[in-house]
Each structure stands twice: as C-alpha cells, then as structure tokens.
Backbone as CSV, one residue per row, in Angstrom:
resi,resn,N_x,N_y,N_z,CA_x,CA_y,CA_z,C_x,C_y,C_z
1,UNK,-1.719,13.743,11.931,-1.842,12.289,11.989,-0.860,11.663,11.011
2,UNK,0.260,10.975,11.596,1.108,10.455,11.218,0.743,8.559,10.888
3,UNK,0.660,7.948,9.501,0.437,6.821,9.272,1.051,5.831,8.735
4,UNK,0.808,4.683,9.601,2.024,3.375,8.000,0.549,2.886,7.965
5,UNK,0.494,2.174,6.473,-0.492,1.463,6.177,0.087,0.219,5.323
6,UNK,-0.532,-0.959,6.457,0.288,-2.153,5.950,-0.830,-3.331,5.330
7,UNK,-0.793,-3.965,4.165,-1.315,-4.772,4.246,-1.287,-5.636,2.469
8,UNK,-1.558,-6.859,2.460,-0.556,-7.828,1.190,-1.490,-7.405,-0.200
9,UNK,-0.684,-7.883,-1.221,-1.710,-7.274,-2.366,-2.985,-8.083,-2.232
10,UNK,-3.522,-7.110,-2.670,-5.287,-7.164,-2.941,-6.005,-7.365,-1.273
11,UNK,-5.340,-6.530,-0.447,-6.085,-6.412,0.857,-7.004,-5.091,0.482
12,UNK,-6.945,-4.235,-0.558,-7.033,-2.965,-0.486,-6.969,-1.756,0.061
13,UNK,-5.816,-1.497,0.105,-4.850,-0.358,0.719,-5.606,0.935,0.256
14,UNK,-5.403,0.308,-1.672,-5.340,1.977,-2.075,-6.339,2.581,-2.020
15,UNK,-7.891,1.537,-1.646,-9.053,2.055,-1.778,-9.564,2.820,-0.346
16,UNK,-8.612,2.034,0.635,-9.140,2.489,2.239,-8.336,3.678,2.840
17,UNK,-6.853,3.595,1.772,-5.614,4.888,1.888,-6.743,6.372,1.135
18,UNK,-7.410,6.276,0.200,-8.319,7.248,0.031,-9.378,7.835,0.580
19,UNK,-9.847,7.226,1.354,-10.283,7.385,2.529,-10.451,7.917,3.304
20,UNK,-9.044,7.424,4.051,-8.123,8.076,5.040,-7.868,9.323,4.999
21,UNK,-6.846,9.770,3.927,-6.386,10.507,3.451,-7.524,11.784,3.303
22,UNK,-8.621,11.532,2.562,-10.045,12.541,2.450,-10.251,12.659,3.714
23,UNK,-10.708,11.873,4.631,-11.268,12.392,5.660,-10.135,13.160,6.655
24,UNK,-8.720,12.890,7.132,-8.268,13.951,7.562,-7.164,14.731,6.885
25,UNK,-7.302,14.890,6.082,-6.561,15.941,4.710,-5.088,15.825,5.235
26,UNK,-4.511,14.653,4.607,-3.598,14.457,4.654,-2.935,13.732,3.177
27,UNK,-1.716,13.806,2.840,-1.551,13.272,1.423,-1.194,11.509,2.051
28,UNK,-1.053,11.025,0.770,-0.811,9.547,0.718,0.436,9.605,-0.287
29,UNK,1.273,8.886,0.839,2.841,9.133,-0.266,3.004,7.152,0.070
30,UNK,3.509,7.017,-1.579,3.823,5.573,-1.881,4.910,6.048,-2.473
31,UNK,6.008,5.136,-2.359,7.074,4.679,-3.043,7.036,4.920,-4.609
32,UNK,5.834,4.231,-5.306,6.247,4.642,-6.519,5.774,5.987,-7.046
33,UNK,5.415,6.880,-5.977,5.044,8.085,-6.052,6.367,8.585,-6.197
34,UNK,6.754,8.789,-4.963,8.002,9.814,-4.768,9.093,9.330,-6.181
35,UNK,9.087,8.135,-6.212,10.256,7.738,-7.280,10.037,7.890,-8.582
36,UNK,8.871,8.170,-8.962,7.917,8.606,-10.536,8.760,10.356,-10.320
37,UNK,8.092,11.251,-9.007,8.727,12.338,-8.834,10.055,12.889,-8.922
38,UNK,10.793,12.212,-8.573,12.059,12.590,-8.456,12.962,11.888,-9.666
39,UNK,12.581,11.175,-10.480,12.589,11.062,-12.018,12.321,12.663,-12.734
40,UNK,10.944,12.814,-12.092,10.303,13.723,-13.465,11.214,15.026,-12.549
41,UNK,11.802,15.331,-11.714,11.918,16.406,-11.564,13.870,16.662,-11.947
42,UNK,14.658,15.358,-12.402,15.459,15.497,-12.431,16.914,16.344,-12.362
43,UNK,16.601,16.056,-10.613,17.873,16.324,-9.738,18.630,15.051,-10.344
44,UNK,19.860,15.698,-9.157,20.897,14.581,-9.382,20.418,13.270,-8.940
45,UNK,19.642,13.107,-7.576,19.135,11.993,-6.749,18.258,11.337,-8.010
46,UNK,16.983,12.308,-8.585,16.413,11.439,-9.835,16.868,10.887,-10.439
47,UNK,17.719,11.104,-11.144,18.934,11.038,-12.401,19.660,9.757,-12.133
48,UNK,19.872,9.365,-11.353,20.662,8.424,-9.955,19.624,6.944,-10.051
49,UNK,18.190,7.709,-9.868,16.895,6.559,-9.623,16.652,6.135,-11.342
50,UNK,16.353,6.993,-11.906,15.918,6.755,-13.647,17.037,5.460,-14.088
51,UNK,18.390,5.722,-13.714,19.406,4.872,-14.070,19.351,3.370,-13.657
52,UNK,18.726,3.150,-12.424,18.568,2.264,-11.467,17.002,1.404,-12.314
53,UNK,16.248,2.233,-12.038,15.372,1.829,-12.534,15.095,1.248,-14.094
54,UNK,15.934,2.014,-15.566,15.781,1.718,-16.055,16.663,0.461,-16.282
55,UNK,17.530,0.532,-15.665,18.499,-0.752,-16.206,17.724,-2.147,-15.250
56,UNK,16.434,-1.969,-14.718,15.525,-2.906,-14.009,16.133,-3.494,-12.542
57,UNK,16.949,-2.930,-11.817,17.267,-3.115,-10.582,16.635,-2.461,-9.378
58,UNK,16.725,-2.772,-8.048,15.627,-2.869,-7.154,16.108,-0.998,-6.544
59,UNK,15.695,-0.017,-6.315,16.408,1.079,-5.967,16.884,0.735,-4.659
60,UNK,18.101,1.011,-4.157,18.523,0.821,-2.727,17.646,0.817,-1.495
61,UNK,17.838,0.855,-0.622,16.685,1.582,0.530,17.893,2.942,1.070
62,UNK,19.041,3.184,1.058,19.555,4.518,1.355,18.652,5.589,0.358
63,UNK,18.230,5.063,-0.759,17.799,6.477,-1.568,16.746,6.293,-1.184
64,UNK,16.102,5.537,-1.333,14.199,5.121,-0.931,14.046,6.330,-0.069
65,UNK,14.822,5.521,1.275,14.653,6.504,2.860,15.043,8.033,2.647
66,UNK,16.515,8.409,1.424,16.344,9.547,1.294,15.151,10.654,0.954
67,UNK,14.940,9.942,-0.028,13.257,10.056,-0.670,12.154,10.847,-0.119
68,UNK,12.103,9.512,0.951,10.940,9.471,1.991,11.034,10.261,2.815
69,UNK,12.562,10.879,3.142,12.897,11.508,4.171,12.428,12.782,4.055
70,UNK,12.735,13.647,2.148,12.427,14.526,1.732,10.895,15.055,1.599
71,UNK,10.408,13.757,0.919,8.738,14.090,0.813,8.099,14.463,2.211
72,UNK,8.522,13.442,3.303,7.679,14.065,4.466,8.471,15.374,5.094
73,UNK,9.104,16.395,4.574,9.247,17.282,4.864,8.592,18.950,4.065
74,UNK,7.510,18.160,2.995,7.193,19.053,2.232,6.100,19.643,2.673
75,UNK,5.554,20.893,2.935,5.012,21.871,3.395,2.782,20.874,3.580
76,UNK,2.669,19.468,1.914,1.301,19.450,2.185,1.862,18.296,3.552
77,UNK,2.292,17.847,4.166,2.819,16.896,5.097,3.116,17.709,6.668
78,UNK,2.838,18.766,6.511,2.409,19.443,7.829,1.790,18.731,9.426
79,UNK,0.125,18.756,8.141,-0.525,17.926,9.458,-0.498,16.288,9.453
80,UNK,0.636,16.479,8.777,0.367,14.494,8.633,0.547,14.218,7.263
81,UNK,0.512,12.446,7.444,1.042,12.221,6.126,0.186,10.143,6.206
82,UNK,0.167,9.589,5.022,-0.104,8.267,4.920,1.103,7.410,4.194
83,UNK,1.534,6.597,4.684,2.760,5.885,4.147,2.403,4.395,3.656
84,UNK,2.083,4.343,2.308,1.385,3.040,1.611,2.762,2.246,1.000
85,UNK,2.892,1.326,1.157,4.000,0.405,0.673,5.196,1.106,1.040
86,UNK,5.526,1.959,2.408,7.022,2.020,2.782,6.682,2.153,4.737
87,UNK,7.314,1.857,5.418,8.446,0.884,5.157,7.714,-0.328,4.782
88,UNK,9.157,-1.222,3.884,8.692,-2.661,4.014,9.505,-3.775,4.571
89,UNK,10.124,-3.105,5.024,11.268,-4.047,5.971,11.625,-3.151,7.158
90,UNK,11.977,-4.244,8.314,12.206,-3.486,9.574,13.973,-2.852,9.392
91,UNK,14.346,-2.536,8.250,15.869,-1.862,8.628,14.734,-0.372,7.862
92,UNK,14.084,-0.642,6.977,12.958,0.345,6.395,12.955,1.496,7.552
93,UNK,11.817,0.621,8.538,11.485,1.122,9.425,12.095,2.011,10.863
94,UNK,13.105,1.365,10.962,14.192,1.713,11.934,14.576,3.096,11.600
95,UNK,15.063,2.777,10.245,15.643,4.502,9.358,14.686,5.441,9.558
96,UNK,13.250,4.928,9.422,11.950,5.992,9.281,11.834,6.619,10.644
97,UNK,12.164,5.644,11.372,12.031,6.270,12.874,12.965,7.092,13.353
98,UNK,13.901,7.200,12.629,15.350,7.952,13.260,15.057,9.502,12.657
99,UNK,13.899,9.174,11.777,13.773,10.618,11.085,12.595,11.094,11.501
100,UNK,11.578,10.464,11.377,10.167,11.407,12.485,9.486,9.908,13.588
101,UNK,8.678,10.603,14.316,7.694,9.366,14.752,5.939,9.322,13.720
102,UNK,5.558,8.172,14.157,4.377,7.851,13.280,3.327,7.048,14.331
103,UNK,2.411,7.742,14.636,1.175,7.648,15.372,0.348,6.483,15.716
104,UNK,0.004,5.933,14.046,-0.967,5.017,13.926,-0.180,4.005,12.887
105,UNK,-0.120,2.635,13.157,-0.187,1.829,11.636,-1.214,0.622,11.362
106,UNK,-1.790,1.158,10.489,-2.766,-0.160,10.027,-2.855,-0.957,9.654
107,UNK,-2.980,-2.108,9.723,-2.266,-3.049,9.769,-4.199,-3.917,9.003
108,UNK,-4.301,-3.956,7.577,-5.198,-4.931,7.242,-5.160,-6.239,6.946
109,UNK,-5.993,-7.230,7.434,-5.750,-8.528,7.789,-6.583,-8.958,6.685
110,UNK,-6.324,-9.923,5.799,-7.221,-11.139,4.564,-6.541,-12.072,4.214
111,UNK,-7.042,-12.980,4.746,-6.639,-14.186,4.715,-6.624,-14.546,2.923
112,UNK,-5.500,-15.758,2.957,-4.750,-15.897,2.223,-5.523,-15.924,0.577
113,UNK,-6.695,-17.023,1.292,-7.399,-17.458,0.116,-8.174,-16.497,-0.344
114,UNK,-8.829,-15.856,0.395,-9.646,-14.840,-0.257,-8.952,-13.946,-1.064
115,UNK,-7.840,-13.432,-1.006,-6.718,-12.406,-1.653,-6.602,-13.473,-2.906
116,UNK,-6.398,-14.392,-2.783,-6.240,-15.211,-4.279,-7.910,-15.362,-4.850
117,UNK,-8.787,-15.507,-4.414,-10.178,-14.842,-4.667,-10.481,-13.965,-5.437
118,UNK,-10.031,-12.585,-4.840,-10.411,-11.128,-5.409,-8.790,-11.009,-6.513
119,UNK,-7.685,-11.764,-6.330,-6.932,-10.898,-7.426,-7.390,-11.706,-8.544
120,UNK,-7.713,-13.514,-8.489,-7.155,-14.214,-9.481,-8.757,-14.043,-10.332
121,UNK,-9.512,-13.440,-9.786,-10.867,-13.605,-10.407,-10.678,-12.266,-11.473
122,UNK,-9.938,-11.859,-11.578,-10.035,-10.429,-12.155,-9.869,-10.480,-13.437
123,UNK,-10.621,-9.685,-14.205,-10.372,-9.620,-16.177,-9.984,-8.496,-16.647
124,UNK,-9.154,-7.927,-17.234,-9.365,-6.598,-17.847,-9.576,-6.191,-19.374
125,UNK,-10.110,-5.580,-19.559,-10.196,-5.410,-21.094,-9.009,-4.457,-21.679
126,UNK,-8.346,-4.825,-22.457,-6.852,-3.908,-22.740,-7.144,-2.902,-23.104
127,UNK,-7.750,-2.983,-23.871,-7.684,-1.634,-24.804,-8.313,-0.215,-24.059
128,UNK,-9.160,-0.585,-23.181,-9.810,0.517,-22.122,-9.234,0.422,-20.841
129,UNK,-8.899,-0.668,-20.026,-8.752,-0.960,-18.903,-9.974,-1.025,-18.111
130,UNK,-11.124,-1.211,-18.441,-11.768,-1.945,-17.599,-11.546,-3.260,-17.058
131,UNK,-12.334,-3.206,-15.823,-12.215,-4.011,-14.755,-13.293,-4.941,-14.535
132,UNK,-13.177,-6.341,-14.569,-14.344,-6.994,-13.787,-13.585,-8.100,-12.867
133,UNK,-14.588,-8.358,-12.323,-14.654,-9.723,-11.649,-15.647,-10.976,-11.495
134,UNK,-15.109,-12.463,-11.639,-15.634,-13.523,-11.991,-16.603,-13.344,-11.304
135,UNK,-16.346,-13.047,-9.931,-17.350,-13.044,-8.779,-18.188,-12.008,-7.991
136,UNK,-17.261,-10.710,-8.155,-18.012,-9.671,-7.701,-18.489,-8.805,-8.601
137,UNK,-18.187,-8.797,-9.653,-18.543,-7.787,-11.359,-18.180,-8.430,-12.328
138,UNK,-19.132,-9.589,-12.395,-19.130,-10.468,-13.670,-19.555,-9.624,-15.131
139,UNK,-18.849,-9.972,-16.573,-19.193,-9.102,-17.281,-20.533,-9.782,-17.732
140,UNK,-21.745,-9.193,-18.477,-22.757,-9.676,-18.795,-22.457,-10.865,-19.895
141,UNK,-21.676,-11.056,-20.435,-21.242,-11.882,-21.657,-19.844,-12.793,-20.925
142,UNK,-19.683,-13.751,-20.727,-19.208,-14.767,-20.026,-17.590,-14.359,-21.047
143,UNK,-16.702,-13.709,-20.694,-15.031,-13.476,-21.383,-15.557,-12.156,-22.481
144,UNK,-16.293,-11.211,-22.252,-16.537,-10.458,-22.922,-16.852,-9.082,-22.240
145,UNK,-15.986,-7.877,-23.107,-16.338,-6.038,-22.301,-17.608,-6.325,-22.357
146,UNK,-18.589,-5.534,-21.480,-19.686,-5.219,-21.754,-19.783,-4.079,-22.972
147,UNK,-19.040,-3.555,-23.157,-18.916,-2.250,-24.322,-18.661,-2.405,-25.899
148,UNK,-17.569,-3.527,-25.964,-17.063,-3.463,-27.030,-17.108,-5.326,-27.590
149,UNK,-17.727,-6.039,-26.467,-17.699,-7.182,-26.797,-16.584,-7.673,-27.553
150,UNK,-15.351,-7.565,-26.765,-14.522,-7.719,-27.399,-13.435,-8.711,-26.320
151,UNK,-12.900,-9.494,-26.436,-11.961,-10.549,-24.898,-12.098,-9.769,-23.903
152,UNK,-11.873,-10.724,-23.159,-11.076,-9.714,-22.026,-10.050,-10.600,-21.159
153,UNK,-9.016,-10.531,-21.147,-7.529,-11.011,-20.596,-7.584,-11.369,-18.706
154,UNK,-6.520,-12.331,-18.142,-6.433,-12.074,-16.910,-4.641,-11.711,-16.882
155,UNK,-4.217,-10.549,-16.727,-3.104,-10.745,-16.420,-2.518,-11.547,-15.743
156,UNK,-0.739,-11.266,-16.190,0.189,-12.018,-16.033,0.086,-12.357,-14.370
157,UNK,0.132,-10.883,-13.968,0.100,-10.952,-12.276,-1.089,-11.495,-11.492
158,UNK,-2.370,-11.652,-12.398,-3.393,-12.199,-11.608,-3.343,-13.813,-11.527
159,UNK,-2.427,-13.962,-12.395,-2.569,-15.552,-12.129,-2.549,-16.246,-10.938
160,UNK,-2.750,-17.823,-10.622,-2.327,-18.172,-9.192,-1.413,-18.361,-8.861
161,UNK,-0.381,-18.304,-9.597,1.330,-18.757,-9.034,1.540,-17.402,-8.761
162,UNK,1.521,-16.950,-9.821,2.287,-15.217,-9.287,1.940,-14.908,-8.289
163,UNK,0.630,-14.690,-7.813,-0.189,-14.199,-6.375,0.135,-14.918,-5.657
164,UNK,0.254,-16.137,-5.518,1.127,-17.074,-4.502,2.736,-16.753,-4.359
165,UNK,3.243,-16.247,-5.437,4.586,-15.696,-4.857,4.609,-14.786,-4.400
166,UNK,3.868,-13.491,-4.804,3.807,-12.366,-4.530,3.149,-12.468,-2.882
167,UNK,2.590,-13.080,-2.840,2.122,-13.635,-1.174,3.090,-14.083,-0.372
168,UNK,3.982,-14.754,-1.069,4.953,-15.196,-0.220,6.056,-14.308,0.145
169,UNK,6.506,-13.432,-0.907,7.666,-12.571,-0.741,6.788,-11.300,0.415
170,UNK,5.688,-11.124,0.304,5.086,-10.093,1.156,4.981,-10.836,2.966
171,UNK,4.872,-12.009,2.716,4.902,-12.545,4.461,5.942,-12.438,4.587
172,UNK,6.844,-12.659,3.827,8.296,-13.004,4.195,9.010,-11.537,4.909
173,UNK,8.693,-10.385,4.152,8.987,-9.258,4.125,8.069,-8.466,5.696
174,UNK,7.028,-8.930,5.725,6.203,-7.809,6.478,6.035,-8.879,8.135
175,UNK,6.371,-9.673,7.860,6.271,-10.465,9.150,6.963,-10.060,10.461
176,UNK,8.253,-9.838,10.141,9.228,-9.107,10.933,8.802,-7.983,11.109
177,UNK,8.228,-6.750,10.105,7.683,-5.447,10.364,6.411,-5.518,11.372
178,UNK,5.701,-6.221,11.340,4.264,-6.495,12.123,4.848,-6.969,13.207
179,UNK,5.728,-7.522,13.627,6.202,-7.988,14.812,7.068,-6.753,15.749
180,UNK,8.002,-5.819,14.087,8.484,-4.970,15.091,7.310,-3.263,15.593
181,UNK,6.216,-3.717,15.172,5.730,-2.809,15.498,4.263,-2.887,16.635
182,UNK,4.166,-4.533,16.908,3.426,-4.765,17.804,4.628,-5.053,19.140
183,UNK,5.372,-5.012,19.077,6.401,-5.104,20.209,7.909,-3.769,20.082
184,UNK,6.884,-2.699,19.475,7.801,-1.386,19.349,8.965,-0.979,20.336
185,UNK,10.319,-0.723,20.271,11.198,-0.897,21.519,11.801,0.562,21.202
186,UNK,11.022,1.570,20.374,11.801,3.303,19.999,11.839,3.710,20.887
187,UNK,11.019,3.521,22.265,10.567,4.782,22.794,9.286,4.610,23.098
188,UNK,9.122,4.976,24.412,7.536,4.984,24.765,6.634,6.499,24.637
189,UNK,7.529,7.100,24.615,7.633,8.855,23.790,6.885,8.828,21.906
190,UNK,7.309,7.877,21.271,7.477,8.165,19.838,6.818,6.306,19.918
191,UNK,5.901,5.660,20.476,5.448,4.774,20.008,4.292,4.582,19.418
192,UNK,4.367,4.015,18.148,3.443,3.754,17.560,2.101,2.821,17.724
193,UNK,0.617,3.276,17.444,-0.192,2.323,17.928,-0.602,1.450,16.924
194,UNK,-0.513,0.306,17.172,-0.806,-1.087,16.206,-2.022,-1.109,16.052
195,UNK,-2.839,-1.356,14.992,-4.599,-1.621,14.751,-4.227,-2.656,13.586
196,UNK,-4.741,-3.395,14.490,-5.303,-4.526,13.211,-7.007,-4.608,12.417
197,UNK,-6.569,-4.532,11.152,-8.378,-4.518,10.644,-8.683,-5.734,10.008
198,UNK,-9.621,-6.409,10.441,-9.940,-7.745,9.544,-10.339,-6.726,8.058
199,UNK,-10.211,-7.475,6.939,-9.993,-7.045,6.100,-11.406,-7.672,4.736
200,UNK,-11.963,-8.432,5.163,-13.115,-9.518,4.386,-14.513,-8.417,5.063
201,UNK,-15.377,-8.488,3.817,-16.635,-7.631,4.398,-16.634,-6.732,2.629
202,UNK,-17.257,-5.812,3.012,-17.686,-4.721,2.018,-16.405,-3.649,2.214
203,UNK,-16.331,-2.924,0.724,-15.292,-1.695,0.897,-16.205,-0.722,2.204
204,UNK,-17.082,-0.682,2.328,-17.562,0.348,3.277,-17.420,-0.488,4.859
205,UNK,-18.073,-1.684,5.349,-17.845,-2.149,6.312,-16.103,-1.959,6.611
206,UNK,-15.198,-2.017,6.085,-13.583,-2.511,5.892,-13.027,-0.997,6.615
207,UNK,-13.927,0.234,5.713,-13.695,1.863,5.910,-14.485,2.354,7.466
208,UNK,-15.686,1.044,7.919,-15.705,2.019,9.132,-15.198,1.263,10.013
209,UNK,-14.731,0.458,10.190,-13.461,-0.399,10.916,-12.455,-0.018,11.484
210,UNK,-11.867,0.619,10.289,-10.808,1.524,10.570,-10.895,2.814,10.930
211,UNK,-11.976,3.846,10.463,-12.291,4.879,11.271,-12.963,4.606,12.795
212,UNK,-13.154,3.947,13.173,-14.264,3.340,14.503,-12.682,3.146,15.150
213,UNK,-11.927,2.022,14.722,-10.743,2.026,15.994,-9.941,3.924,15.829
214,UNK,-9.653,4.169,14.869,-9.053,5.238,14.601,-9.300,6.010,15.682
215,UNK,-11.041,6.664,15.704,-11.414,7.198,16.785,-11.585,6.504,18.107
216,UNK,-11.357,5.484,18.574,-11.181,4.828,19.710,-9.294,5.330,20.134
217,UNK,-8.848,5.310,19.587,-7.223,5.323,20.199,-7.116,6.914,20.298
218,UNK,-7.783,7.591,18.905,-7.566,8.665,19.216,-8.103,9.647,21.040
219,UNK,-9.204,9.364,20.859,-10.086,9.833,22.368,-9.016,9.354,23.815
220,UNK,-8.485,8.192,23.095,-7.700,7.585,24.464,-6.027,8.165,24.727
C-alpha cells in the first residue's frame, strides 16, 4: 500500500499517519525525516543538504525528489510506504510519479476556522514540553503547568497571523496538488485513488473514516 497523505497544519496528519502506518506495517517517510537522515549519514548528497540548510535556504526539490527517490527504495518500503508532507507541489508530484505509482491519497479536510481553533488555543510549558489546550486540555490553573506551576507560553507559530499565513501558503501550494490528483491524467494503469476525510470529530471518529473508506476502495 502505496500513500500520499495530504492535509494543512493542525488537520492531524501525524496522529492519523500513525495509525496508518501500525495498522498495515508500513513506514511513514516525511521530508524532514529523510533530510535529518541524510545529514546524519553524511554522504556527499547530505553534506550538499547540511550546507543548504544551515545557511537557512529552502532545499531544492531536485534533491528532495532525489531523497525521496532513495528512501522509497529501501528494503522497510517493500510493502508500501506513507508520504506525509511530500509531494507538495504538482512539479513534486509529477517527478514522484515518473519514479513509482501510489495507490491511495488522503486527502483530510478542516475547515479553516477550526485549524485556527486547535493550533491557536495551544500552550506549552518550555521547560518540559508539555502540551495543553484552552479548549480541549485546559491546564487546571488558568496560564499554569499542572506540575510545576510554572507559565506556560503560546508559541511564535501558534499565533493567529502566523497560522493564517501558514494557511495561506498551504492553499496556495496544495490546491493545484488536490486538483491534480482528483483529475489524475498518468495513466489509468498507475492512477491514484482520491479520499477525502472530513477532518472535525474525535482523533478516533477521524481514524475510522479513513480506515472505513480505505477498506471500501480496497474490496473494489
């Protein structure tokens, strides 16, 4: 089972990509996976990315796709593989296709406001990294850990402008991809099946959503 898994921050990918991934034993390869890897394993291609990266520039998409090209050829990628934040553009995608086909892409749907909901409500406590939320895991002490009673911060990125940009650069980016993959033109051989998941509900309602169509396309 070959997968793209698409969907804007705070749809929760990484929680429903685990999931996935557990139930048909397959790995979950992200972008800043392979590129953490091929740093730490320093080849020439790493060596190439570390440079890129540290001097804070965006890595190409020729190396990305090289990358990507390599990881899904590694022995746990056999029976499949999950592809979380790549492609993210349809020249992404085009390249990905010239190198294998991909089965299923999931495509999770949350509307705008609610995503500014669940990110901007969020607190963390620094020093541990705990997690709450205003609304769904309020801490017992109104700006306070439950542990250490000590602040607790909203990051830079949870704010509402940032999440509103970061919203915007992600429609901007994935709009064209969702389009080229509900109107796929590779091949009726190597075409991919589109599932859209409403994305609002419980982490468990959200997980059998996607296994329920999963096994619907699959049987068919």
């Amino acid at each position: 089972m070959r997968l793209i898994l698409l969907g804007c921050p705070g749809a929760g990918k990484g929680t429903q990509a685990k999931f996935i991934t557990e139930k048909y034993h397959i790995p979950q390869i992200s972008t800043g996976e392979i590129l953490r890897a091929a740093i730490q394993q320093g080849s020439a291609l790493g060596k190439q990315v570390k440079e890129i990266v540290d001097s804070g520039r965006l890595v190409p998409d020729e190396i990305v796709i090289q990358l990507v090209k390599d990881r899904i050829k590694q022995p746990d990628c056999h029976n499949g593989f999950l592809l979380d934040g790549f492609p993210r553009t349809v020249d992404q995608a085009e390249a990905l296709h010239r190198q294998t086909s991909i089965d299923y892409v999931i495509d999770i749907d949350v509307p705008e406001e609610e995503v500014l909901t669940r990110l901007t409500g969020r607190r963390i406590h620094p020093a541990s990294g705990r997690i709450y939320h205003l609304l769904y895991h309020p801490p017992q002490v109104e700006g306070r850990d439950d542990v250490t009673g000590e602040p607790l911060i909203q990051r830079t990125d949870d704010s509402e402008e940032t999440v509103r940009k970061r919203l915007a650069v992600y429609q901007a980016q994935t709009s064209p991809l969702r389009d080229y993959y509900i109107h796929f033109k590779g091949g009726k051989d190597h075409r991919p099946k589109y599932i859209k998941i409403e994305g609002t509900g419980s982490v468990d309602e959200i997980k059998n959503r996607i296994f329920s169509e999963l096994d619907k396309v699959r049987v068919s």
